[in-house]
C-alpha positions, 0 to 999 in steps of 0.5 A, spaced: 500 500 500 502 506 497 504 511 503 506 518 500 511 522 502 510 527 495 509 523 490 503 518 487 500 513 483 494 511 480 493 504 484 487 500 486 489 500 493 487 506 498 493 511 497 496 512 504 499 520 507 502 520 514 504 527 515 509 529 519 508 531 527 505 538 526 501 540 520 502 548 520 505 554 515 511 550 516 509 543 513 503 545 509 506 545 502 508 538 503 502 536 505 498 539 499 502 537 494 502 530 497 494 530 498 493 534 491 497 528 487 493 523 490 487 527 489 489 527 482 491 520 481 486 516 479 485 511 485 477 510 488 480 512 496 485 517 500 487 515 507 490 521 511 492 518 517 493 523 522 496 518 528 502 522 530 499 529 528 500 533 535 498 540 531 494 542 526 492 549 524 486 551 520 489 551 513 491 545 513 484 543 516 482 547 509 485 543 505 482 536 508 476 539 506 478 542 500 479 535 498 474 531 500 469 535 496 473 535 491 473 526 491 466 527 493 464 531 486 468 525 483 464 519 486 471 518 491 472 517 498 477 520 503 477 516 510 481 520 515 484 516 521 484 520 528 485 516 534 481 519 540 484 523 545 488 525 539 490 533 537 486 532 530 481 527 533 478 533 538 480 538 533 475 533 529 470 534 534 470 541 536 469 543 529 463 538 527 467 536 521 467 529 525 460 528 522 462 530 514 468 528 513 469 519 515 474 518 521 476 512 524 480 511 530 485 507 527 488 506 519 487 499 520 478 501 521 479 505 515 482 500 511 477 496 513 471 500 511 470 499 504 466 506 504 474 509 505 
């Protein structure tokens, strides 16, 4: 299974992005290159596991968004792995995007969900 770290490929399994600890100003072109690769790459499902994320700022939180409603519109699927009791997990609730967005408490849930 793929897991990115600024390239991608068309593949038939879901293609994994693991970013780094703090996902802010700092780190956000590299994940925005990495997710846009692998929203341009022609495979049904994007894993953002966001396990070891301690950080995460509005715009990268902007930038998930923008991605799901783009594979959404392309009859595509994003699956966002968010431990609880995680930084992105409560950023998740707090925002009410855990209701919008599909999130799993671990990469293996969302492996196994064929929905994601």
């Amino acid at each position: 299974m793929p897991v990115l770290s600024g390239s991608s490929r068309a593949v038939h399994e879901p293609t994994i992005i693991s970013p780094p600890a703090e996902l802010d100003v700092a780190t956000l072109d590299a994940f925005r290159d990495s997710l846009g690769d692998a929203v341009r790459t022609d495979g049904a499902r994007i894993v953002i596991d966001l396990s070891e994320v301690g950080f995460i700022d509005s715009t990268a939180l902007a930038t998930i968004i923008h991605a799901n409603r783009e594979l959404r519109r392309e009859q595509r699927e994003l699956a966002i792995v968010a431990p609880r009791g995680t930084a992105a997990a409560v950023l998740l609730t707090l925002s009410g995007l855990r209701s919008t967005l599909a999130v799993y408490d671990s990469r293996s849930a969302a492996l196994r969900d064929r929905r994601a």
